[in-house]
Residue, then its C-alpha position, 0 to 999 in steps of 0.5 A: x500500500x502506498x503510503x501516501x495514498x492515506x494522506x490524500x484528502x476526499x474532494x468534490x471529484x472523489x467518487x461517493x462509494x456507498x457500501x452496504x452488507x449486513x453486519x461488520x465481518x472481519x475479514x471485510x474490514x481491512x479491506x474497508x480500511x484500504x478502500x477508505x485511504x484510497x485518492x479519489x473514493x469516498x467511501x461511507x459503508x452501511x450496516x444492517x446490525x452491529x450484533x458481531x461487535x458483541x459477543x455473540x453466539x455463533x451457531x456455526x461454532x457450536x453456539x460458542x461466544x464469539x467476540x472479536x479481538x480485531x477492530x471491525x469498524x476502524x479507519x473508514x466511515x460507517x453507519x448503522x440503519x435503524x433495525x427493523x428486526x434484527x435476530x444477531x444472526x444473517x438470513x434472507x429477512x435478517x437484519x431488516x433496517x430503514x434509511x437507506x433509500x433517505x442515505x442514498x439520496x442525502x448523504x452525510x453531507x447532503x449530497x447523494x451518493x455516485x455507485x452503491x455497492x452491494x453485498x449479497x442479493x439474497x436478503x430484503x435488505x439487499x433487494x430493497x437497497x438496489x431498488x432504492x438506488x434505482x428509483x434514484x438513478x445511482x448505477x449498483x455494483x453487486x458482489x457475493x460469494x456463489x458458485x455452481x457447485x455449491x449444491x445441487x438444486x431441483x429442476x423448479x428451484x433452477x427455473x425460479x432463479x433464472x426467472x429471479x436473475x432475469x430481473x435482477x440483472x435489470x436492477x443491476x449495472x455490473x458485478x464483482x466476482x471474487x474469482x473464476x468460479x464465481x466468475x462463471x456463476x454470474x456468467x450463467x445466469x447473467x450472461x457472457x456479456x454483463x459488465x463484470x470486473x474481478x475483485x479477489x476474494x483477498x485476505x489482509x496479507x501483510x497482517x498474516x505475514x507479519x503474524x506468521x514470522x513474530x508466531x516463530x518466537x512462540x512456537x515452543x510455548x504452543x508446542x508445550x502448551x499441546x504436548x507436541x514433540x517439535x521432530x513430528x510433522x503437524x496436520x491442520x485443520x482450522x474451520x467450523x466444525x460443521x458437517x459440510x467441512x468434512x472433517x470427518x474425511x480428514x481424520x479417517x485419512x489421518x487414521x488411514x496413515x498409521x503404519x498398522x492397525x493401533x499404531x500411531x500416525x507419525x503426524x500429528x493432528x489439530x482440529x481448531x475450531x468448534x462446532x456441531x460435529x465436535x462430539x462426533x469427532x472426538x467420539x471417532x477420535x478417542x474410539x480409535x485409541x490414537x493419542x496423537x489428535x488434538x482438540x484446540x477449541x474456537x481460536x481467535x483472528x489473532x491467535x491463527x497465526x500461531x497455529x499455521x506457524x505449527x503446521x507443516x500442512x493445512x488441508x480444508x476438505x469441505x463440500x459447499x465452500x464458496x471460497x474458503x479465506x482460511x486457505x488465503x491466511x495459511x499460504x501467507x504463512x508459507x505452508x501447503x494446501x491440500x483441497x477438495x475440488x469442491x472449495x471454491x478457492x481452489x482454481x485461483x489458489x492452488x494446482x494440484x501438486x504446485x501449491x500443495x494437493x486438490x482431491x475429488x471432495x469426500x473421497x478418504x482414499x484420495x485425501x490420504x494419498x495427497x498427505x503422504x505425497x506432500x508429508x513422506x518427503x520433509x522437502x516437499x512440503x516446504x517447496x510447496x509453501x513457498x510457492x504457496x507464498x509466492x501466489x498468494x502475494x498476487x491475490x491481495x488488496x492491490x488487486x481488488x482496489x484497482x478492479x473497483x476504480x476500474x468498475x467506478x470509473x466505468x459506470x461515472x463514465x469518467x476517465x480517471x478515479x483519483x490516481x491508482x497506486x498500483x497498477x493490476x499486472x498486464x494492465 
């Protein structure tokens, strides 16, 4: 990031970027914060709750209290919507607000705004706020996470979508894909030609980076802290423990590693994260009699790096992932990858055996192999996470700031958003 670009002040040519997605997400707000120091965008984003600035409980951890030991809402302006309803969770009719039809129009300074961008199409927050700006004239920008893999639907439900696309594609003036699975999702039922502009789906690198490198200095302390003898290689999986992330896969392959029937795995195994299947891998876990996996709860943003520092591999062997941001944080710390080829990161981020391994989703036998290929020889798992470090490096903010000025600059018809500080390659 160019330090200059935080000390440009807004002025009457920046373009007024309204944002608007439910609540503050932690991954989103880095971004934000980049978005906001950038010459010529002014941005104002617009929440629907503010339920995940408490401590609240996240049903996709098991019910476990989640409160966030990273600011979300910091370095760039924002507003909460006076609620309609709001349940502390995200649905198609929560959070439900008002006002964003009178803040488009009459922004904090009376004047309205240029583009709204929009986070996600299916909620009545979302319909209601691209029908408010239409009924203003400001041009709507759409971005969300789908793909066509992520599950299989009746030949009704696909007819009603079409139906449903066919109409918001007249509402909407461009998409921003996060990557080429996406990509191909607006494709199909927006069509070849809708103006699109893709906006990777990026984590902050450089806070994963530096974290990765101070987490060295601690790495004894954690390996105490879990029992782990530093000579044996470490399995990670770090995500929800909810039955769509498969981690079931993961430890019966894990299991399939041992040299003969009771005998531990060389590796170890962490599972972090919690839950609805916590109780049934645990179950599976302590039935098998292997003392070499390890349960290490829901851990925060800040403690992750610690983990992916342990890790000689992290896999993810999820069924319906859209994206899978996980994988973006561990490559910053240098290490491989292994993926079903249902994680939609997965074409962006990872090839097969260069990065680390992608196998056909819920297959154990594949899953297996694709450990021992990247843990039986010590080199190749640290040459694949290097060239891990390598991509992600090219996936990241940069990318996503110039691919919005771009879409901006297109629907103001203005040549120029301020001055970009970087520079997409090949552009």
């Amino acid at each position: 990031m160019a330090s200059s670009a935080s000390k440009v002040s807004k002025t009457s040519k920046s373009i007024r970027l309204a944002y608007l997605v439910s609540h503050p997400i932690q991954y989103q707000a880095p971004l934000l914060r980049r978005i906001a120091k950038e010459p010529g965008i002014d941005l104002t984003v617009f929440f629907g709750s503010d339920f995940s600035l408490r401590s609240y409980a996240d049903k996709g951890f098991g019910g476990v209290n989640v409160a966030w030991d990273v600011s979300l809402v910091d370095g760039y302006k924002h507003e909460f919507l006076p609620a309609l309803r709001d349940t502390a969770t995200v649905s198609p009719f929560a959070p439900m607000s008002r006002g964003i039809l009178q803040r488009l129009h009459r922004g904090s300074d009376g004047k309205p705004f240029d583009v709204l961008w929009v986070h996600g199409y299916a909620s009545v927050n979302s319909l209601y706020s691209i029908l408010a700006a239409n009924a203003l004239g400001i041009p709507v920008l759409l971005r969300a996470e789908s793909t066509l893999i992520d599950r299989s639907r009746s030949r009704a439900r696909l007819l009603s979508k079409r139906v449903f696309f066919k109409f918001l594609g007249q509402l909407i003036d461009g998409v921003l894909p996060i990557g080429t699975l996406n990509s191909r999702y607006w494709q199909n039922y927006l069509g070849a030609d809708f103006p699109s502009w893709i906006m990777p789906y990026a984590v902050d690198n450089a806070f994963f980076l530096r974290h990765s490198i101070a987490a060295q200095g601690h790495r004894s302390s954690l390996q105490i802290e879990l029992k782990l003898d530093p000579a044996r290689p470490v399995i990670l999986f770090a995500s929800k423990l909810q039955q769509r992330k498969r981690c079931i896969d993961l430890l019966e392959a894990y299991l399939a590693l041992a040299p003969s029937v009771g005998a531990e795995p060389c590796p170890y195994l962490l599972i972090v994260g919690d839950g609805e299947e916590r109780v049934a891998l645990e179950t599976r876990a302590r039935q098998s009699g292997i003392a070499s996996i390890r349960f290490c709860g829901f851990r925060n943003q800040s403690e992750l790096p610690g983990f992916f520092d342990l890790a000689s591999v992290f896999v993810l062997p999820s069924r319906h992932e859209p994206w899978g941001l996980i994988v973006n944080e561990v490559m910053n710390a240098g290490r491989p990858v292994i993926l079903s080829d249902d994680v939609g990161c997965q074409p962006d981020l990872v090839t097969n055996g260069v990065e680390g391994c992608v196998f056909p989703v819920g297959d154990v036998a594949a899953l297996t192999a694709a450990l021992r290929a990247v843990l039986e020889v010590p080199c190749v798992a640290d040459q694949m996470g290097k060239r891990a470090l390598e991509r992600i490096t090219n996936w990241s903010f940069e990318q996503d700031v110039a691919a919005l000025r771009t879409a901006l600059s297109a629907l103001t018809r203005s040549q120029h958003v301020g001055e970009p500080t970087q520079r997409l390659a090949g552009n």
